[in-house]
N, C-alpha and C positions, 0 to 999 in steps of 0.2 A: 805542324809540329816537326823536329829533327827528327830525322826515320836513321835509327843509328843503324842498323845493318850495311847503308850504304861505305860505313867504315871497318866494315869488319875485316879482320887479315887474310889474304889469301895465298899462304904459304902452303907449299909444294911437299910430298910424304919427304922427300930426301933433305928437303930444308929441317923438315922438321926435325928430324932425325941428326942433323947437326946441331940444330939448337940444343935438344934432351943432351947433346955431348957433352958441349961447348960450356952450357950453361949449368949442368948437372954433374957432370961427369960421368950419363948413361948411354950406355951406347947400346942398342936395340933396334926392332920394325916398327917403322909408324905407320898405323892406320887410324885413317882418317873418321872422324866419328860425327854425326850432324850435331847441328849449334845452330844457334838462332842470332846473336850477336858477336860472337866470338867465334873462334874455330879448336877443334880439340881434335889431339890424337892419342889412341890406346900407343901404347910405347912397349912391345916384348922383347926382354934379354934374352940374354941364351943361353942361361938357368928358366927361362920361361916364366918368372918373377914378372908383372906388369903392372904400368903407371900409365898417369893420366898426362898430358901434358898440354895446359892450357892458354890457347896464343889471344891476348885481350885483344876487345877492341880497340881501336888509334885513339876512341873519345873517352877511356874508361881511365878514372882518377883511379893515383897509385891508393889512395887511405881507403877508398872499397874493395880493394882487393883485400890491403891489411885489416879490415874489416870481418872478411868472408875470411883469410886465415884463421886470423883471434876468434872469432867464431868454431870454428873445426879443429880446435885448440882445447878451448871451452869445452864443448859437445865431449871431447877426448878422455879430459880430466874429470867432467861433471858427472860421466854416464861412460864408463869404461864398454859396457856390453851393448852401445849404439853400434851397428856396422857402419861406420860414417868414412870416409874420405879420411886418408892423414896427410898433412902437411909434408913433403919433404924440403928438404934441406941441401943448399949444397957447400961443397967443405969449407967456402966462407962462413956460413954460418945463415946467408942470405934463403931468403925463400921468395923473392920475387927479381927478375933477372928482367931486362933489357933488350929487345933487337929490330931491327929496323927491314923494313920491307925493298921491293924493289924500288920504290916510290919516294923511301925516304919515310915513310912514315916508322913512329917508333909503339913499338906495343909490347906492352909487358909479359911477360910470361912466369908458367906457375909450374910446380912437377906435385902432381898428388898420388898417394897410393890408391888401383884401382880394389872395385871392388866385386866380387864376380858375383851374377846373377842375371836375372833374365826381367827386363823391362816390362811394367805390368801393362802396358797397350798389349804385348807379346803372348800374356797369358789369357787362354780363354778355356772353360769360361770364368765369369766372375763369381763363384761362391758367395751366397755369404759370409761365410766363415774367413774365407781372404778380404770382403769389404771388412769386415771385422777386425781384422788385422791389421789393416789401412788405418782405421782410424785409433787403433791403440799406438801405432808407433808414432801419427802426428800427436798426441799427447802426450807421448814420452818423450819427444825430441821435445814440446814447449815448454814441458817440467822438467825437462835438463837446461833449457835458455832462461830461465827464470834466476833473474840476478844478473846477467848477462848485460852491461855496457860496451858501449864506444863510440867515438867522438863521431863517426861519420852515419851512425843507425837511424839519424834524422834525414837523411836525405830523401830530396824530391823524387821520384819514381812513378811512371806510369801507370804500374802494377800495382801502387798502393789502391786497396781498395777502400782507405779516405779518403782519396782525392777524385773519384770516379768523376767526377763532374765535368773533368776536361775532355769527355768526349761528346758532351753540347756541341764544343764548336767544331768536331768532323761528320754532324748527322747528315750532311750533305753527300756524303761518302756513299750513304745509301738510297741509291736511285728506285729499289722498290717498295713503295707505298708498305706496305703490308711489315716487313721488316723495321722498316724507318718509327713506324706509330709503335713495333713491342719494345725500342729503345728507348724512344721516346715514355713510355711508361714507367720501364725499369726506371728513368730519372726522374719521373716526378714520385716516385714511392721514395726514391732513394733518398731526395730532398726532404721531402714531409713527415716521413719515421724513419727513415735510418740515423741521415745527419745529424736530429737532436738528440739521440740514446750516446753518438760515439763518445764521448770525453767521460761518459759513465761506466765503459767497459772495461776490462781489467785489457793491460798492454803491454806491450815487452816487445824484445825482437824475435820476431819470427821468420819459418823459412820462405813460405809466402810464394810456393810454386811447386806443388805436389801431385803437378799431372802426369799423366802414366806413361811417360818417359822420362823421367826422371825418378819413378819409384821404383826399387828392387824388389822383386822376389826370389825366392827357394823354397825347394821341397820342406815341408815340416818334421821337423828332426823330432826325436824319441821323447815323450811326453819329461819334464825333468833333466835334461841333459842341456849341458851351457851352449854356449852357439858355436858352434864350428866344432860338438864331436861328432864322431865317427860310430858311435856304438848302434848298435842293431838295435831299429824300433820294435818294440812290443809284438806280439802277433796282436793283428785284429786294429790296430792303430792307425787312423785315418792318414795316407801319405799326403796328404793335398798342400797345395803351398802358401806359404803367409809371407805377406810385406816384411821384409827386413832393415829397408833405412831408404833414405831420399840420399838424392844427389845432386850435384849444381847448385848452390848456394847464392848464385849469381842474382834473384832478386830479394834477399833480403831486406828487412825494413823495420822498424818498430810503430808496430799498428796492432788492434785489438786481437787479442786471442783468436775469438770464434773468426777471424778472421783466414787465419791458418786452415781451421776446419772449413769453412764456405770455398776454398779454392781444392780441397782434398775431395769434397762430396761435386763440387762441378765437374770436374773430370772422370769420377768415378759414375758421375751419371751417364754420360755421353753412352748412345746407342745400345741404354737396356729397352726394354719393353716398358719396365715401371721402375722409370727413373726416382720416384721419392721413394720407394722402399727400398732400392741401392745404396741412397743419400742415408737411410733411416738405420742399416745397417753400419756406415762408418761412423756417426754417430753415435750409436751403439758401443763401438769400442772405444772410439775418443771419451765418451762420458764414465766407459769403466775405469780409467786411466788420469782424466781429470774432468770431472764435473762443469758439466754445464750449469748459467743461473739463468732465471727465468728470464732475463733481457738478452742473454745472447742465444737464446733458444728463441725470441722473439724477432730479431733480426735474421739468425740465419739465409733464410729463403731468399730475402731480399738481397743480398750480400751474394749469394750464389747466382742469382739471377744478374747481381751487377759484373761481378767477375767473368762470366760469358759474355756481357756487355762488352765489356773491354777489350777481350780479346777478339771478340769479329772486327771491333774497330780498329784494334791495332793491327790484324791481320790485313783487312781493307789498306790502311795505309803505308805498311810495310810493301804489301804486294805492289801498289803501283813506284813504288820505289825500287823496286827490286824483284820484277817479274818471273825472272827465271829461278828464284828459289821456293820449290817446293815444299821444303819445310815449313816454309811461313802456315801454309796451307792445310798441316798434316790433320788437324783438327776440326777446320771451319765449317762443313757440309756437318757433322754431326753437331757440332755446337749450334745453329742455326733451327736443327729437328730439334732439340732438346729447349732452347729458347721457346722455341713456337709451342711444344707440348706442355711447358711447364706454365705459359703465359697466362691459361684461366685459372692454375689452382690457387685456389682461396690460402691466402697466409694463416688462416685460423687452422686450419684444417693439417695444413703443414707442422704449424707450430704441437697441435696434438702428436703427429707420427714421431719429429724431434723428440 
């Protein structure tokens, strides 16, 4: 397969910091922020105001970019009280700008308003009450996308978990027996009950990447008070903090709802003790927020378990592509325990806790 990281840009903070200029009219510190196929840096003025400012990869079509804008456009107008990313603009009017590496290669670039908060890998531990949260804002993001087109939402993607199939042909990736036979599993359940339910589940586009580096949180503000006051919680009011919105947009897709939830509860499983009652909790608040039916409470497990699938393999192929990036890696050792511990539970039994 293309192992796109091998094109990812690798602009320097002072570079960057001329582009946000040049192409924005922002002039600010760039710090540099991890990325998996592209490169990003936080952008501070000096009013202290900060932006995102995102350098595509060499191989990324300009219509998914315009894609992920009209997206967070959408999200903007549909659902005013999403903490989501905004689009900036610059005084042409343009939001996707142009610039070329030392190499000659050309990659687009993006300016988004940042958004402040602390990365749920970051926060521990995990509450219920924050998985809970998790899963009511990935329901609120999918009931703000509902109606949501665009020309480019059908695109091919690794990460789609319809197309999981295409990691048959890297099983060879994995040299220990032991691992090799739980992917191997994962694809024949995925073939034999998953594949025939898909074209029956409700679809749309979704965000389709809700690991806990890319979900926010904040302290819980005063029971009743809109997002971003200031007023003095309650006495006796639990401070503890709840998911406030996703970030990175970059694999969207249009694939099945429960879809979105099976990659929110795979990350939020990663390195509990009882990973299905973590899963069972965001669940929990995606179903307060929009309703599960009984076929996507039927697939989920399988669907979680294929989305881990995927990413050890894409992890595996990425890494020998591009050894020296650790990010690749930030996940894979707990993805791996979670795989292995989830591999005897009985899907009926799952489907009860769902």
């Amino acid at each position: 397969m293309d192992v796109v990281v091998q094109h990812a840009p690798r602009f320097t903070r002072s570079e960057a910091e001329t582009l946000a200029h040049r192409a924005f009219g922002l002039a600010g510190r760039a710090d540099e922020l991890a990325s998996e196929r592209d490169q990003n840096f936080r952008i501070t003025a000096a009013d202290k105001t900060t932006f995102v400012l995102k350098i595509a990869n060499a191989t990324e079509r300009k219509e998914i970019l315009e894609f992920q804008n009209a997206a967070l456009d959408h999200l903007a107008a549909r659902h005013p009280g999403l903490a989501v990313p905004r689009v900036c603009r610059a005084a042409s009017g343009d939001a996707i700008a142009q610039a070329a590496d030392d190499s000659g290669r050309q990659h687009f670039i993006r300016l988004l308003t940042w958004v402040p908060g602390d990365v749920l890998a970051a926060v521990k531990p995990h509450s219920e009450a924050l998985l809970e949260s998790l899963g009511r804002r990935v329901g609120e993001t999918d009931r703000a996308f509902e109606g949501f087109v665009h020309p480019a939402m059908g695109r091919a993607l690794p990460w789609n978990l319809t197309g999981a199939g295409w990691i048959t042909a890297e099983l060879g990736r994995f040299t220990e027996p032991g691992r090799r036979a739980i992917v191997e599993r994962i694809l024949s359940r995925f073939s034999t009950v998953v594949a025939p339910r898909l074209a029956g589940l409700r679809q749309q586009v979704i965000h389709n990447d809700w690991n806990d580096h890319n979900v926010l949180v904040r302290s819980r503000r005063s029971q009743g008070s809109p997002a971003g006051s200031a007023e003095r919680r309650p006495a006796g009011l639990s401070a503890g903090p709840e998911v406030i919105c996703v970030v990175d947009f970059g694999d969207m897709v249009h694939s099945p709802v429960v879809a979105d939830l099976a990659v929110a509860c795979a990350y939020a499983m990663l390195g509990k003790a009882d990973p299905l009652a973590a899963a069972g909790a965001v669940v929990r608040g995606f179903h307060q927020t929009l309703p599960l039916d009984d076929d996507e409470r039927e697939v989920l497990l399988d669907l979680i378990r294929a989305r881990l699938a995927i990413s050890v393999t894409m992890a595996a192929c990425q890494s020998a592509a591009a050894p020296g990036n650790d990010y690749l890696l930030i996940s894979q050792r707990h993805a791996w325990s979670l795989l292995e511990h989830i591999d005897g539970v009985d899907p009926a039994w799952a489907r009860c806790v769902f």
